[in-house]
N, C-alpha and C positions, 0 to 999 in steps of 0.2 A: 684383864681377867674378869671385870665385874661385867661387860660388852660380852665376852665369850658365855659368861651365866647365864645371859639374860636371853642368849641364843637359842642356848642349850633348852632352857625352861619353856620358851617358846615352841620349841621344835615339838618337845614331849606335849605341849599343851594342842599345837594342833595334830601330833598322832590321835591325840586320845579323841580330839572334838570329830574326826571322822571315823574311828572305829569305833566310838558310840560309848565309849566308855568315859570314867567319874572324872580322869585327868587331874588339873593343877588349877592353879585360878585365872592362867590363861584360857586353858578349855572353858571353865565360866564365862570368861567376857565374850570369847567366841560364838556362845550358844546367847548371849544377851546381845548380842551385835547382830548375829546372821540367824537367829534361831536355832533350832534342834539339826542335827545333819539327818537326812534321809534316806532311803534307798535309793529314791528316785537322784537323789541327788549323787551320790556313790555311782549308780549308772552313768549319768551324765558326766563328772570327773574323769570317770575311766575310757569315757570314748573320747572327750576333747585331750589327754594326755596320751594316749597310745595313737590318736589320726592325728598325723602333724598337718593335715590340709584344710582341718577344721578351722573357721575360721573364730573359732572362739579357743583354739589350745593355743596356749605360749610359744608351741615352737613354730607357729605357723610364720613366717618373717614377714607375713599381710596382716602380723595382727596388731602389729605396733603402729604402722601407718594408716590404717583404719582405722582404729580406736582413736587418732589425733584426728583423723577428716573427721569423726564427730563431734568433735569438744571446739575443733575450730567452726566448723557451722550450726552448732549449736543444736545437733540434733538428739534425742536419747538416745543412752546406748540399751539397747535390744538386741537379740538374738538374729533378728531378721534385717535392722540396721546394720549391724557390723558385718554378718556376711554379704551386704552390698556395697559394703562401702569399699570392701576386699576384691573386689569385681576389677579386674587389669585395666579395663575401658573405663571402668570410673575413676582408677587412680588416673587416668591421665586427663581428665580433665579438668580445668581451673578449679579453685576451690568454690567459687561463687556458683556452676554450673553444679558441682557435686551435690550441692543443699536443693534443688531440685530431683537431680537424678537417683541419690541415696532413697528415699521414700517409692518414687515409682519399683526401683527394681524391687525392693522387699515387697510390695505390692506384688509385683509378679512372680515370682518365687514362691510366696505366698502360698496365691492360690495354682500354682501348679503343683506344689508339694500335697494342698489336702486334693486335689483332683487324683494324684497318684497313689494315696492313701487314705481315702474316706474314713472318716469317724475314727483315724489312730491319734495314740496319744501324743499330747506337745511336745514332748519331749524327741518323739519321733518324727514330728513335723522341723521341728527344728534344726536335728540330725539335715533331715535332706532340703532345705531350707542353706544352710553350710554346704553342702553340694552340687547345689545348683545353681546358686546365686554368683560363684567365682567362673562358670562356665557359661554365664551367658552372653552372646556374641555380641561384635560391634553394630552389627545393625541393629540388635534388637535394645541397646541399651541408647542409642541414636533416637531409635523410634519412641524407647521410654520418656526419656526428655523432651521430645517432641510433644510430646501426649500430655502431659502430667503438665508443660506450660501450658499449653492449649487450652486445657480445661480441669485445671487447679487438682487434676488424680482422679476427677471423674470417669473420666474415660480409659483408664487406664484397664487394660483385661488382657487376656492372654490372646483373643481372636483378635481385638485390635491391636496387638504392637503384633502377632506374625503374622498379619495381614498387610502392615504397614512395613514392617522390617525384608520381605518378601518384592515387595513394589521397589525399594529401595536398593535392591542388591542384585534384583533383574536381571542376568546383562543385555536383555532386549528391552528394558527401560531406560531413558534418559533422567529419568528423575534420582535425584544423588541425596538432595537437601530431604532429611526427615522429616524440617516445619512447612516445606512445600509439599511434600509428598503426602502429609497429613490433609491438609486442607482438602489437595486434589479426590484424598479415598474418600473424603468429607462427603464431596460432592458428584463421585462417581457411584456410593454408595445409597444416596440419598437420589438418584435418577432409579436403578437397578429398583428399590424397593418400594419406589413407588408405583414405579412400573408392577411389582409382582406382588401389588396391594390385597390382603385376603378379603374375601367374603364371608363372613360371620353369619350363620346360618341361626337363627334362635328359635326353638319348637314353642307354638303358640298354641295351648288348649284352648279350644273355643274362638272366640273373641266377641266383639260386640255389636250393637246397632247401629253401628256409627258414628263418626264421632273420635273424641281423643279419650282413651281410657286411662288412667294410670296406673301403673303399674304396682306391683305391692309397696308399701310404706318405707319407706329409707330411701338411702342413695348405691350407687353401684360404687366401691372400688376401684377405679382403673387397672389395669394391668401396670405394672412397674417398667415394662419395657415400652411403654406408648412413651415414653420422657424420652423418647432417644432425639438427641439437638437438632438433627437431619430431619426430623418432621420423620421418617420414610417407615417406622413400626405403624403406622396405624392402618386401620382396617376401613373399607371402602365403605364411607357414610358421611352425614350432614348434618352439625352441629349449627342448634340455634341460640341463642343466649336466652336465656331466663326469661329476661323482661324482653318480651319483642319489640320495645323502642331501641335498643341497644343494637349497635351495629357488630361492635365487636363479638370475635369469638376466639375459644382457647385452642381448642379440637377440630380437627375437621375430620368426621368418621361417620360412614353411615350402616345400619345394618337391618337388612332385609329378613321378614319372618315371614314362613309359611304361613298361609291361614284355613279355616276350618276346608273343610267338605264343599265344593263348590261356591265356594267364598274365593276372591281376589284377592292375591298377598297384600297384607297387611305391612305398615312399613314402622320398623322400629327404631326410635329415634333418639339418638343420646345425646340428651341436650344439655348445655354449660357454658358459662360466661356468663358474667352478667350479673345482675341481682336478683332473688327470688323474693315475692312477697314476706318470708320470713326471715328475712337480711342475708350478709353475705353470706356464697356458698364454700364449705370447706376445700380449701386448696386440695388437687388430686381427686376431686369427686364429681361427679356427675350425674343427676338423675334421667330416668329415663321414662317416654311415654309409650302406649300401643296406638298404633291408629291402623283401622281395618274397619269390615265387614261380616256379619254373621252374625251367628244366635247364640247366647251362652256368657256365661261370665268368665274373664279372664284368667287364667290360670298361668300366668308368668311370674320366674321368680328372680327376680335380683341377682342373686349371686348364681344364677343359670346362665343370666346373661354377659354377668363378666365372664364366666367360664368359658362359655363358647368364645366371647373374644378372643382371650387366651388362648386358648387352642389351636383357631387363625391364622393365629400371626405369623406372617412369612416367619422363615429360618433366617436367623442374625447369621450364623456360619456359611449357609446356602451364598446369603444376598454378599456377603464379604469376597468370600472366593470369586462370587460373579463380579462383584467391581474391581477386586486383584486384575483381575485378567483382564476389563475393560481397560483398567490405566496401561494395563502395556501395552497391549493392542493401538490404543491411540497412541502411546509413543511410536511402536511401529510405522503410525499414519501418518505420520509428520503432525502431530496438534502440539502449539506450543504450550509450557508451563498453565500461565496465565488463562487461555483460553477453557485447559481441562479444566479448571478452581470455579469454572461458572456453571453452574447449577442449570441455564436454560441448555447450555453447548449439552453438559454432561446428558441431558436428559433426550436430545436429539440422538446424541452419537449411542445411546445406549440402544436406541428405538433401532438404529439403524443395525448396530450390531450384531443385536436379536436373529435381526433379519437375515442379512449380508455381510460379514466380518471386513471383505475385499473394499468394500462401497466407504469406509469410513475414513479413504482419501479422500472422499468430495466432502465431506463431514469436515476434515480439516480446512480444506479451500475454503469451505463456506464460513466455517468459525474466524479465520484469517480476514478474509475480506466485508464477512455484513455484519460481524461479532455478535453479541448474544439476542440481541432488540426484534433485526431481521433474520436470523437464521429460521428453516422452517422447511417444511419435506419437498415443498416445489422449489427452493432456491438448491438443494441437494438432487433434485433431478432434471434439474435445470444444468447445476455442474456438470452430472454424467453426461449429457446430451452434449454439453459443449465438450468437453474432452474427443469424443466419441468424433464429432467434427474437425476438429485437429486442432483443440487449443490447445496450446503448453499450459499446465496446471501452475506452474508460478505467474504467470500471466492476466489470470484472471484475476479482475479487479470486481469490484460495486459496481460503478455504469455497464462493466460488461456483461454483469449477471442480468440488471434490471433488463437490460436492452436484450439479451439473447432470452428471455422469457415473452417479450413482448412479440418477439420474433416468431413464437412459439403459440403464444395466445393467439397470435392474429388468423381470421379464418383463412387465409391462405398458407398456411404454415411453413413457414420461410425455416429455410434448415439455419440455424444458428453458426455458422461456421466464421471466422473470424473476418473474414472479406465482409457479408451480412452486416454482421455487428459492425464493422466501424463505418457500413455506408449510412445505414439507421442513426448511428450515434455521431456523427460528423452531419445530418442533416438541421439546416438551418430552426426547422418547424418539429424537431423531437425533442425531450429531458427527459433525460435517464432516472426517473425513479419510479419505483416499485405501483405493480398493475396499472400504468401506463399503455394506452392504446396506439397503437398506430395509425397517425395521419394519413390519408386519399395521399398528397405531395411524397410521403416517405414513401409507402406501399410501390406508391410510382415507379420511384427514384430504386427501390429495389429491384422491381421487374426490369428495370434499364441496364442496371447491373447485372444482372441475371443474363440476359440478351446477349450485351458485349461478351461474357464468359465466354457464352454457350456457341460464339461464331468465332472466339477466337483458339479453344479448344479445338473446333471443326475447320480451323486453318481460313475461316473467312473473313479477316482481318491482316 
């Protein structure tokens, strides 16, 4: 009976503490425990008890088991926590992996909930936040993890996991692994944008007699997206360090100003690294010089010329979707894992894809056989030429590249055909390595070849 009272009194003490009224001395502790009850909060009660798919109502049966994946990994419980932790794909992964994945997906969630509702209230963010976060798919929650190990949640965005999550689910990609497939966009993306580097245009009033001017007083800001780890956001320029005894530098970015009235462009140089005469310079910053020709005093301003950077800079969305399609397309090619993850390969095959999408099977042969060190546009047309000859593509090796090049170089320009190659390369007085000439004894020994063909062909043998 005293258990049943003590119910009872409770029950009336939290009617009262959410209808706002005087209540019991339960409703007191209540209101010194949790504060005042609110509207806003009334709101929020009646939509997590009337949507049982929320993942913050009771009835939701993800809510019991989410609410334990965070107490076992020690993560806070939040709004944006526990609708990931409700995520199907995350409950099935080990507990040890969810302490990484639980933070990315509310990351992602996130910011696609204020992308879908700029400047609405949290509460509303939250709402779809709980609806989003149990509907995001396995690859994108693969990709999240992938991401958020990779680079501690840095890189965690909504362009990067469906750009990666996309690569991954392909069905004309071979790439399955997230943490391989990450790396490879790493470095497909970092060819792509380097390739489509901007030029920063800066409007220069005047300029001067010569000479290195400086610019007005302070330092420029960088752009926030020059940090991207791929090196591939920045804009096309040449950074020198401070102290020009210093070799190092941070940046490598150069940018080009117009100059006066029959004056020669002046070149605008943002310079960083290093030490300046008034000790070290602030991480993230850079100052900048004018150097040019003409009459007149300078008239550039600082924050004109971060601006124009900004402006510049390739498209992060643009240059993504262009390495998406690069990584499949090399799977299409036959390029194995490994080889796309390298940065010289990536930056060849992208050169070529620009070009010729079909040409990026010699692009794999050549990453297969000379790997990252020698690959280069003559060992890629050097492929085409020997295929064209009748070589079987799994065939070619290194001695037969270098040797069907030499074939090629030589002023009599021997057709590279596979007979060719192994008379060249089975010749006591050649070695097959790279812009190697042909010996008078080989030369010979090919025309002899050639000869015999050419009369046994003609039935003269």
């Amino acid at each position: 009976r005293f258990a049943r009272s003590l119910f009872e009194h409770a029950a009336l003490g939290s009617a009262a503490y959410v209808s706002g009224e005087k209540g019991n001395p339960y409703t007191q502790y209540l209101e010194r425990r949790f504060d005042k009850w609110t509207p806003e909060e009334d709101t929020w009660a009646t939509h997590i008890l009337t949507d049982a798919s929320s993942p913050e109502s009771p009835w939701n049966p993800s809510y019991v088991p989410g609410t334990e994946s965070l107490f076992a990994v020690g993560l806070p419980i939040t709004n944006e926590n526990r609708a990931a932790s409700t995520n199907p794909y995350v409950m099935k992964l080990p507990m040890w992996q969810r302490k990484t994945a639980i933070p990315a997906v509310a990351k992602y969630v996130s910011e696609i909930a204020k992308s879908q509702y700029p400047g609405a209230d949290q509460m509303v963010l939250d709402a779809a936040i709980g609806r989003l976060a149990p509907a995001v798919s396995n690859e994108e929650v693969e990709s999240l993890f992938a991401i958020q190990l990779a680079s501690n949640g840095t890189e965690v965005s909504v362009a990067n996991v469906q750009a990666l999550a996309s690569v991954i689910s392909d069905p004309r990609s071979t790439v399955r692994d997230a943490g391989t497939g990450y790396k490879i966009l790493r470095s497909t993306y970092g060819a792509v944008s380097r390739a489509g580097r901007a030029h920063a245009i800066v409007d220069v009033t005047g300029g001067g007699a010569g000479g290195t001017l400086p610019l007005t007083p302070g330092q420029i800001p960088l752009p926030s997206n020059l940090y991207d780890q791929t090196g591939a956001q920045q804009v096309d320029v040449t950074i020198n360090p401070l102290n020009r005894g210093l070799s190092d530098t941070v940046h490598h970015m150069s940018v080009t100003a117009p100059g006066g009235a029959g004056s020669s462009p002046p070149d605008v140089r943002l310079v960083g690294g290093g030490l300046s005469s008034g000790g070290a310079q602030a991480p993230g910053v850079i100052r900048a010089d004018v150097t040019g020709t003409g009459g007149g005093a300078p008239g550039v301003n600082a924050h004109d010329v971060a601006g124009h950077i900004d402006r510049q800079l390739p498209s992060l969305s643009s240059n993504l979707n262009h390495a998406v399609n690069l990584v499949i397309d090399m799977c299409a090619a036959g390029f194995r894992e490994t080889d796309m993850q390298n940065p010289a390969i990536a930056q060849v095959a992208h050169q070529i894809h620009s070009q010729d999408p079909q040409k990026l099977t010699h692009v794999a042969i050549a990453a297969r056989a000379l790997g990252p060190n020698d690959i280069n546009m003559g060992a890629i047309d050097t492929i085409e030429k020997m295929i064209e000859s009748g070589w079987n593509a799994n065939q070619i090796e290194r001695p037969a590249i270098w040797t069907a090049q030499a074939l090629m170089n030589d002023p009599n320009h021997f057709y590279p055909s596979p007979s060719n190659v192994r008379v060249a390369w089975s010749h006591s007085q050649y070695q097959p390595t790279p812009n190697t000439s042909l010996s008078g004894s080989v030369v010979e020994a090919l025309r002899k070849a050639e000869e015999k063909r050419h009369k046994r062909e003609l039935g003269l043998e």
